[in-house]
C-alpha positions as CSV (number, residue, x, y, z in Angstrom):
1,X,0.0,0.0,0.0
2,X,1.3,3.2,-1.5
3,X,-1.3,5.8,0.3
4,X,-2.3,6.0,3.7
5,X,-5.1,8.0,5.4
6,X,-5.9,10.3,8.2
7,X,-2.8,9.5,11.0
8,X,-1.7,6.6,8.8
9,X,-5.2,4.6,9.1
10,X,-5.9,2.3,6.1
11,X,-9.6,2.7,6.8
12,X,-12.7,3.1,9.3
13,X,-12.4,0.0,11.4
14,X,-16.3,0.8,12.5
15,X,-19.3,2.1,11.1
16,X,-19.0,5.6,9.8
17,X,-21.2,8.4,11.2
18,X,-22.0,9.6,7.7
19,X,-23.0,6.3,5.4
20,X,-24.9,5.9,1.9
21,X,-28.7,5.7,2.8
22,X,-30.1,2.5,2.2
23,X,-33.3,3.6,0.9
24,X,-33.6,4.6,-2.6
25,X,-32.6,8.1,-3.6
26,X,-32.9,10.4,-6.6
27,X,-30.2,11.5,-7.8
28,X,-28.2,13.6,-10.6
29,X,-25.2,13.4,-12.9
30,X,-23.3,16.8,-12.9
31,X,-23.4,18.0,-16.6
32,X,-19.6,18.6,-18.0
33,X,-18.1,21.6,-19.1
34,X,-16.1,22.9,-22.3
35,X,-12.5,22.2,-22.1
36,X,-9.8,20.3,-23.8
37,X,-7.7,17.6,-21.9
38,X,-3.9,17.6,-21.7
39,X,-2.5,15.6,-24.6
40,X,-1.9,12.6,-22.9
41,X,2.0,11.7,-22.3
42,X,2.6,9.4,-19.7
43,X,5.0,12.0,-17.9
44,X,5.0,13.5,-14.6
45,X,5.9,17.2,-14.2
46,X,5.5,20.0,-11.8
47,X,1.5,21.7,-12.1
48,X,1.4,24.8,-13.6
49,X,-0.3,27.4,-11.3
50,X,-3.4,27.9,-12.8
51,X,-7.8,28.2,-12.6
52,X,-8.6,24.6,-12.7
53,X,-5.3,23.6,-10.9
54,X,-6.7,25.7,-7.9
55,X,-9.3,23.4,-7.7
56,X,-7.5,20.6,-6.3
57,X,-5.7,21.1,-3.1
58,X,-4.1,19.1,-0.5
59,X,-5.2,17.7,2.9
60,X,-3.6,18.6,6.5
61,X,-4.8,16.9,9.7
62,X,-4.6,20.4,11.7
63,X,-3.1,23.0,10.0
64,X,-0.4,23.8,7.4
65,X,2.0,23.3,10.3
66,X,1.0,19.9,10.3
67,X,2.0,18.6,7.2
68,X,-0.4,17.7,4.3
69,X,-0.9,13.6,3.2
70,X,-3.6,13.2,1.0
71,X,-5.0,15.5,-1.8
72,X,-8.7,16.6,-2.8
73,X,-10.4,18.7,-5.4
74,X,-14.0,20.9,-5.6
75,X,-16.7,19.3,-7.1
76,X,-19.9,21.9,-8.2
77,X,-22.5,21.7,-5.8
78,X,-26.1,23.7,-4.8
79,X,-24.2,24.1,-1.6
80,X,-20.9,25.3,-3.4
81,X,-18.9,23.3,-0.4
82,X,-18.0,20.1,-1.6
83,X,-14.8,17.9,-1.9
84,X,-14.1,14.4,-3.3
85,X,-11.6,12.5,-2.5
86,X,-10.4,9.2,-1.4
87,X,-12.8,7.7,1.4
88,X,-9.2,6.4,3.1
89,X,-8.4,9.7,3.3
90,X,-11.0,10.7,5.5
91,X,-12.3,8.4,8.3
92,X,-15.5,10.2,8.9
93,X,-14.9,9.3,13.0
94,X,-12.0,11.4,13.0
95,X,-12.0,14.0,10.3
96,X,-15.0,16.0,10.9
97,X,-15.6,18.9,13.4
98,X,-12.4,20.4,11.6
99,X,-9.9,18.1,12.7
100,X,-9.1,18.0,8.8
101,X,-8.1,21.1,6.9
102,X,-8.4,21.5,3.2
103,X,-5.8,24.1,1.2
104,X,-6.6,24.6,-2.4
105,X,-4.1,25.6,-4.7
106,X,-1.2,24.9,-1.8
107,X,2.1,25.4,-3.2
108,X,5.7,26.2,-1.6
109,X,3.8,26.1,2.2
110,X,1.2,28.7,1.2
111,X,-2.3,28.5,0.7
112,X,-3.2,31.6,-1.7
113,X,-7.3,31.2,-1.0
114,X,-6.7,30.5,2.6
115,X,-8.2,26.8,4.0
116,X,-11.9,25.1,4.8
117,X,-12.2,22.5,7.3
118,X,-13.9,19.6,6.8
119,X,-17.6,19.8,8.9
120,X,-19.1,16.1,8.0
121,X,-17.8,13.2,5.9
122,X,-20.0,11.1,3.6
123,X,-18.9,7.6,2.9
124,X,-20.1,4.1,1.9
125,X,-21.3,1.8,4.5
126,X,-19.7,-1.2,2.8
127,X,-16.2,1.0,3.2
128,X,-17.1,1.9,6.6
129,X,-18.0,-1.8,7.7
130,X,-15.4,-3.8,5.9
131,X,-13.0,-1.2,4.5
132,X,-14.3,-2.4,0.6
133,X,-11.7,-1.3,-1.9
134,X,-14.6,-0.6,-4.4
135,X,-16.0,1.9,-2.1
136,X,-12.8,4.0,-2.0
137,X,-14.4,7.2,-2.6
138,X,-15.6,10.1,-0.4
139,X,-17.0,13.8,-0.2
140,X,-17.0,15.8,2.2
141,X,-18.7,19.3,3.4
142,X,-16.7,22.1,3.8
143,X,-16.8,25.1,6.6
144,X,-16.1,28.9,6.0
145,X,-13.2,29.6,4.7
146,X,-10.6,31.0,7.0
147,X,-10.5,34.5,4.5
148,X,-13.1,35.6,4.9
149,X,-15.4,32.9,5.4
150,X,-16.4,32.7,1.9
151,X,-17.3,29.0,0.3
152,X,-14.6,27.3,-1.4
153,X,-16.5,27.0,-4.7
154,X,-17.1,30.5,-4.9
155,X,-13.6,31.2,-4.6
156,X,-11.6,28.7,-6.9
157,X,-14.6,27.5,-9.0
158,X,-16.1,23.1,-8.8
159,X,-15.4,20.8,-11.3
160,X,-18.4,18.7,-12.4
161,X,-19.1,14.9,-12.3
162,X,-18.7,12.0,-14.4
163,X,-20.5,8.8,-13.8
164,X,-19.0,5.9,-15.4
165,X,-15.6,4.3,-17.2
166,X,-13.3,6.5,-18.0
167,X,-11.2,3.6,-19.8
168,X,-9.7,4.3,-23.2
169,X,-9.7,8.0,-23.2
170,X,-7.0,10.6,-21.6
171,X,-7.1,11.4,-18.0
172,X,-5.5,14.1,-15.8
173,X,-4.0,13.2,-12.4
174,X,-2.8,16.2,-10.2
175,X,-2.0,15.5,-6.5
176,X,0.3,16.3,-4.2
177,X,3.2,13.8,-2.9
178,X,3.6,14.2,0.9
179,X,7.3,14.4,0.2
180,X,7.1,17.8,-2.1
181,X,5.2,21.3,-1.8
182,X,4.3,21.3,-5.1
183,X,1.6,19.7,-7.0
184,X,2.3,17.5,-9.7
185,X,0.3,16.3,-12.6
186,X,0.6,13.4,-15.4
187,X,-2.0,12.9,-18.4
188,X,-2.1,9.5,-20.0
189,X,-4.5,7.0,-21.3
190,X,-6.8,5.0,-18.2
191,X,-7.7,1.2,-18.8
192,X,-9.7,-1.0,-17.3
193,X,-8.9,-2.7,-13.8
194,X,-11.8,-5.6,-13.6
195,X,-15.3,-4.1,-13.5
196,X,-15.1,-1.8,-11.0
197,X,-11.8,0.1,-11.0
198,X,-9.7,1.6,-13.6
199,X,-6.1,2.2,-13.8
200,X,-3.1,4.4,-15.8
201,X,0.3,4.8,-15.6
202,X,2.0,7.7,-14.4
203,X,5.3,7.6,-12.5
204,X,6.2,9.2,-9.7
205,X,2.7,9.5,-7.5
206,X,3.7,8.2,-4.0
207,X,2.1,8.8,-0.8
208,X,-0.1,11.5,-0.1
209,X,-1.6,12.0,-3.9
210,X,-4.4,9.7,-2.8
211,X,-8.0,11.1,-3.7
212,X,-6.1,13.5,-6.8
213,X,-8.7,13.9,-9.2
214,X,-8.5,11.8,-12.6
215,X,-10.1,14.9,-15.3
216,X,-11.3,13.8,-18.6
217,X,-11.8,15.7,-21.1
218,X,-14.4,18.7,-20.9
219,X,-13.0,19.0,-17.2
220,X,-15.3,16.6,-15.6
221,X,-14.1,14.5,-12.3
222,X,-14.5,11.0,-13.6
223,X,-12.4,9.3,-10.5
224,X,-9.6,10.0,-7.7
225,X,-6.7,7.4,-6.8
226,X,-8.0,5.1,-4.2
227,X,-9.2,1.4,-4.9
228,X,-7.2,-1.1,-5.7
229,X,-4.4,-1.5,-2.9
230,X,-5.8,1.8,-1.8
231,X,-4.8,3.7,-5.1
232,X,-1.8,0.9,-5.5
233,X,1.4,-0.4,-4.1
234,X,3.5,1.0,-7.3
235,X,4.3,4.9,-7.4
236,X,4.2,4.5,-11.3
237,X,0.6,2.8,-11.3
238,X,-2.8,4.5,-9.7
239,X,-5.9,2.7,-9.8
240,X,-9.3,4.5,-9.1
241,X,-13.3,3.3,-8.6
242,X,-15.5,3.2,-11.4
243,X,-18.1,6.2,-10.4
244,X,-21.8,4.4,-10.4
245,X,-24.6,4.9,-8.9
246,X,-23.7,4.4,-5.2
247,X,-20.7,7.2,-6.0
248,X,-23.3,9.2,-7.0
249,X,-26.0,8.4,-4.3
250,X,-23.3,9.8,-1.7
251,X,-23.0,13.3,-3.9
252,X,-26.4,13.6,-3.6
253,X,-26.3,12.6,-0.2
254,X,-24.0,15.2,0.7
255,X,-24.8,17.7,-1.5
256,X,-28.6,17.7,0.6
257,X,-26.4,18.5,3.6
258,X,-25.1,22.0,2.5
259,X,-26.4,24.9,2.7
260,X,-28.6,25.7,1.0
261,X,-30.2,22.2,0.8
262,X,-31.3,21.6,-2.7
263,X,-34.9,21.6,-3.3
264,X,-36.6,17.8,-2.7
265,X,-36.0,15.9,-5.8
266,X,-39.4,13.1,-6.1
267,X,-38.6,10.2,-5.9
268,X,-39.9,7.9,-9.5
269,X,-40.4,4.4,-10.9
270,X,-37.1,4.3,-13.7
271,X,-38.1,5.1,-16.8
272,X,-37.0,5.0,-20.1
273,X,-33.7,5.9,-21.3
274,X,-33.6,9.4,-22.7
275,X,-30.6,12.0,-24.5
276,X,-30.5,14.0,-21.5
277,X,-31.4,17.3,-20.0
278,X,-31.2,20.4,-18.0
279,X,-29.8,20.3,-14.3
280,X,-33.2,22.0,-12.8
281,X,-35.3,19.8,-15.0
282,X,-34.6,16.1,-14.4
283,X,-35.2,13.8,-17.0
284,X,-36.3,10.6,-17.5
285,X,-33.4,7.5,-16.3
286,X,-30.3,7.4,-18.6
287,X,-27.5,4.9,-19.0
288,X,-25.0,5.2,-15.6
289,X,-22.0,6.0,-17.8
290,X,-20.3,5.1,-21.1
291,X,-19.5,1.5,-21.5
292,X,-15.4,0.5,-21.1
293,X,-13.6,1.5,-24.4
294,X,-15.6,5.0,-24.8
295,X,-14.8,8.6,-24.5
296,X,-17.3,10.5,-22.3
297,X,-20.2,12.2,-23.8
298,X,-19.8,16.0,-24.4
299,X,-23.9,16.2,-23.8
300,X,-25.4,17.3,-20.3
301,X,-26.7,14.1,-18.6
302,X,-29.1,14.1,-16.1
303,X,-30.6,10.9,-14.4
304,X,-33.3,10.5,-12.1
305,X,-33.0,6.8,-11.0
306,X,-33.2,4.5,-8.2
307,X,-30.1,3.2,-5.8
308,X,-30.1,-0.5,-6.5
């Protein structure tokens, strides 16, 4: 194991406070954006400072005095306060009440937009029970801001959600090393790992760069290192879930707890798959994600389905 957690914890050894509801819930895929990806290269390099970078930050169990060991990134929510990253990351008995800090954009042991701790932790209970390496995935609710107390997505902007494979197309790591004060960042092409993780090859991610971000093209969040191993025993190898329903069943689940809480979404039979739609209007159940082998769709998806 490559990655560790919160004070070196591989996982939750108990139940976590903040687990996936076990009733059925609507919920909605995140639309992506415009954007091109990175050309992919298979090369590791230094992150250039710049809007989306500031996005993804790194983790400190304290403060910045403390050092930082895992890494996280903004995802767009109605409460403009959310962070995914790896659920190993953040063992929601001992992260919460602020105990984690999150610093977007650190660099050279500053954080430019100042740091949010984490208020409440949302995980899987098959993670939280048994530590399930296909459950590897978190988000989190953020507090005020320490300039200002502003929300982090109104500062450095949220990177939407993609739910399914991202196999066979390019993806953008950035994360920060806990040996380093700079983020680093790889492109290169993701394959499949089984059918429930996904993997790619970039060298040099060693500890701390669990829960970086893995960007398709159009900018959308499509996975963050955890999984496998818990994001892998190799520093040249990262392996990430496959974002499906339950991944987005604990957005949802999360997003209802920021502020403002969304507007009830009804709860429907599934219905037949349809092209898509606007965020404020759901639409009638689509497809969960593109099957291995294909490229994300560049149209908005919106699904209003059933946890299985």
């Amino acid at each position: 194991m490559k990655r560790t957690g919160i004070f070196g914890k591989k996982f939750a050894t108990g139940r976590g406070r903040f687990g996936a509801l076990a009733a059925a819930v609507a919920l909605l895929v995140i639309p992506a954006y415009g954007g091109q990806a990175a050309q992919a290269s298979g090369r590791t390099a230094p992150a250039p400072a710049t809007a989306e970078n500031a996005r993804v930050g790194a983790l400190f169990k304290g403060g910045l005095d403390d050092g930082h060991y895992c890494t996280a990134s903004v995802v767009r929510s109605s409460g403009h306060d959310l962070i995914v990253t790896a659920a190993h990351c953040l063992p929601a008995d001992e992260s919460e009440g602020g105990r984690a800090v999150f610093a977007p954009a650190y660099r050279d042991g500053s954080a430019p937009y100042g740091t949010w701790p984490v208020e409440s932790v949302y995980e899987d209970d098959r993670w939280n029970e048994d530590g399930d390496q296909d459950s590897d995935v978190a988000f989190a609710v953020l507090g005020p801001g320490s300039d200002g107390g502003k929300k982090v997505e109104d500062v450095v902007g949220g990177a939407p959600l993609f739910a399914g494979r991202a196999t066979g197309t390019a993806a953008t790591l950035t994360g920060y090393p806990s040996d380093t004060e700079v983020p680093q960042v790889c492109t290169n092409t993701a394959v499949a790992y089984g059918d429930t993780q996904q993997r790619i090859d970039c060298p040099d991610f060693p500890g701390g760069t669990s829960g970086s971000p893995w960007v398709v093209e159009g900018g959308a969040v499509a996975g963050v290192i955890g999984g496998y191993q818990f994001g892998g025993d190799d520093p040249d190898v990262s392996y990430s879930v496959v974002f499906g329903p339950r991944t987005k069943s604990l957005f949802r689940l999360a997003e209802s707890a920021g502020d403002p809480k969304p507007a009830a979404v009804k709860t429907t039979a599934p219905q037949p798959a349809a092209d898509g739609g606007s965020l404020s209007s759901p639409q009638p159940a689509a497809s969960d994600g593109d099957a291995a082998g294909s490229a994300p769709s560049e149209r908005p998806m919106v699904c209003a389905c059933l946890m299985p």
